[in-house]
N, C-alpha and C positions, 0 to 999 in steps of 0.2 A: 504493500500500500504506500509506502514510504516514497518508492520510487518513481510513484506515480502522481504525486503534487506538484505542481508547479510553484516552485519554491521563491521562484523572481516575480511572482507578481501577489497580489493581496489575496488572503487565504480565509474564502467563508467556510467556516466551521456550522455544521449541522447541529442538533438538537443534540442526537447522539452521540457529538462526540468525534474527531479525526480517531481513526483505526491506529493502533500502534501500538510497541511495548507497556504494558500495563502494570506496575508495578507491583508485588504482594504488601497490601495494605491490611490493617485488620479492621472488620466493620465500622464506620464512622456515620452514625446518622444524620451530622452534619452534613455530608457531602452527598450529592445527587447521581454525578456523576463526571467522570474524566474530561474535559473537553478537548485539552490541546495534549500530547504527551511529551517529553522531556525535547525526545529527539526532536519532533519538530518546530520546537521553540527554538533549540540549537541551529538546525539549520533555516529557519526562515531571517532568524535573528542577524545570522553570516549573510544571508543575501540583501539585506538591510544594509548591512556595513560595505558589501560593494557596492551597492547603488550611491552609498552617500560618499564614498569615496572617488565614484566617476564624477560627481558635479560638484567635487570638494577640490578637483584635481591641480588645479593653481592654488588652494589655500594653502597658504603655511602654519594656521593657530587655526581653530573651531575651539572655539567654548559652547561646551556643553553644559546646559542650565536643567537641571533634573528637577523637576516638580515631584517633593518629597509627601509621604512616603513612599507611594507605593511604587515609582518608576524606581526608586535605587538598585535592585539587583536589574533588571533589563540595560539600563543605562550603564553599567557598570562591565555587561558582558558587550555589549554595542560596542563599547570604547575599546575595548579589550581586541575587538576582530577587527579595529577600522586600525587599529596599531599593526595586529601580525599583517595586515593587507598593504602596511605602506602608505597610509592616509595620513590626511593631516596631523599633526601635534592635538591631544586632546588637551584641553584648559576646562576641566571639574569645576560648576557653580551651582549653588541651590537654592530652590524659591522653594519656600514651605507654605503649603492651604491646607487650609480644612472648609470641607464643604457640607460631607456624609456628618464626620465621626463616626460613630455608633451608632446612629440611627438610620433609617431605613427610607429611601427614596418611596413617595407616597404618587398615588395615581393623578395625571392631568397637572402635574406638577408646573410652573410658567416660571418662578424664577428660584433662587436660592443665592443666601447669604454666604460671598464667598469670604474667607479671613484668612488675609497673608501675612504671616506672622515672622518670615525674612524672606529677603530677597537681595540676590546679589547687589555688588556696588561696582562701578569704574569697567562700565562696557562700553563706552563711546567708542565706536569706532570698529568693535567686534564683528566677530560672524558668530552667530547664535544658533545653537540647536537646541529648539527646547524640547525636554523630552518629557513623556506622562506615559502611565503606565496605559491606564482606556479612557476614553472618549464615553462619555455618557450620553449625557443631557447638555456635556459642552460649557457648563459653567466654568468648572476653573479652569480649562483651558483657556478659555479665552480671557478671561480674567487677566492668567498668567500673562498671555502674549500682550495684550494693552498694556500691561505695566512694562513692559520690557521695550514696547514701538517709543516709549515717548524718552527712551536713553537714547536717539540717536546713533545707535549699532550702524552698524556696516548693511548689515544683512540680518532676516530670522526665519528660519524658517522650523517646521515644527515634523515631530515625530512620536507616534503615539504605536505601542502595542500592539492593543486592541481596540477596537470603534464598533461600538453593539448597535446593531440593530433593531433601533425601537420598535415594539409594536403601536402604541397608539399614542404617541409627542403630544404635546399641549402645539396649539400654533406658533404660541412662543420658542418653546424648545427646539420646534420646527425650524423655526428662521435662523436661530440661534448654530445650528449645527449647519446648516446651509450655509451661511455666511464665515465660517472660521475654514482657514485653511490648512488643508492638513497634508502635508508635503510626502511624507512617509506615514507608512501604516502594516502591521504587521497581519493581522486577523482581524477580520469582521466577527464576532459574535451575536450570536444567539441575546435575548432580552430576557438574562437572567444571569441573577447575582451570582458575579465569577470571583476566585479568590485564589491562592497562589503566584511562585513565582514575583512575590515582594508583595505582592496585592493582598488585602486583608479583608475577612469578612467579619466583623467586630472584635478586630485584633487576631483573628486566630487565621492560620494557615501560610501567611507571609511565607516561612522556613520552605514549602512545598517546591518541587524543581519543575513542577507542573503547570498548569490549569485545571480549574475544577468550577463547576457548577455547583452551587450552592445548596443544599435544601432550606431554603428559603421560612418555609413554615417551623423549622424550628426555632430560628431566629427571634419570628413573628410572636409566637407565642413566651419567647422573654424564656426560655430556658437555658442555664446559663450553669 
């Protein structure tokens, strides 16, 4: 199955799941189920780092701005394959939001309070990758990027994970995801609460090397 993805272009993940090595887990009612498996985070991740390395290919510095927490391990292995490939010098900065926290994205949602708690300093002039783990509802993203257009950078352009596929957006959220641009993108998902691989679903599952689908309902009902 592995060798039959197209790894250079953007990767919609099904309900059930990319087919792949599945690790021996032991029952966890949290989790729904598998989404993306190790391996192919590995390798879509490396096709990432040459794409941004083909239009990186005159830069000499890229600063990378990681929208904490959940992009730090993706960002982290990104930087890592744009180095063995020969790409620009990575320069590490970080803008910290909170959008979620702990709580739980509610239906026909239209806007949400985003709170940037740091954000780099002395980018004039940069080339900027900003990087986030998924693209939701496009709040702190775009959030992010506005605060970063108005340092007078060089350049920014943005790189996101995952980008879910809403089922039914407020008109607002609508517009909001329509208008943000989003340069690179790793997997489209499914419209459900994903966790691993840095990403957290009330704190828990970050350490995963995975993707996973959440079981949502038991979240919902505050079991803890």
């Amino acid at each position: 199955m592995k060798d039959q993805i197209d790894y250079e272009s953007v990767i919609t993940v099904p309900e059930s799941g990319i087919a792949g090595d599945i690790p021996e887990m032991a029952p966890d009612e949290r989790i729904s189920t598998i989404l993306i498996p190790e391996e192919c985070l590995r390798a879509r991740v490396g096709a990432l780092a040459a794409q941004i390395c083909r239009d990186y290919a005159k830069t000499r510095e890229l600063h990378v701005v990681i929208v904490l927490n959940g992009a730090f391990v993706f960002a982290a292995d990104l930087g890592r394959e744009i180095c063995k490939l020969g790409g620009p010098e990575i320069r590490y900065d970080f803008l910290k939001a909170i959008t979620y926290g702990t709580g739980l994205k509610g239906p026909g949602e239209t806007d949400r309070q985003v709170s940037i708690t740091m954000r780099p300093a002395h980018l004039e002039g940069a080339d900027i990758l900003l990087v986030d783990d998924i693209v939701d509802q496009a709040f702190t993203l775009s959030k992010a990027r506005h605060l970063l257009e108005v340092d007078r950078t060089s350049s920014i352009r943005t790189c996101a994970l995952l980008c879910k596929l809403l089922q039914k957006p407020s008109a607002q959220v609508k517009d909001l995801k329509d208008r943000l641009t989003l340069d690179y993108v790793g997997f489209n998902v499914p419209d459900r609460w994903v966790a691993g691989y840095g990403i957290d679903a009330g704190e828990d599952f970050r350490h995963l090397p995975f993707i996973v689908a959440v079981n949502e309902g038991y979240y919902r009902k505050g079991v803890r």
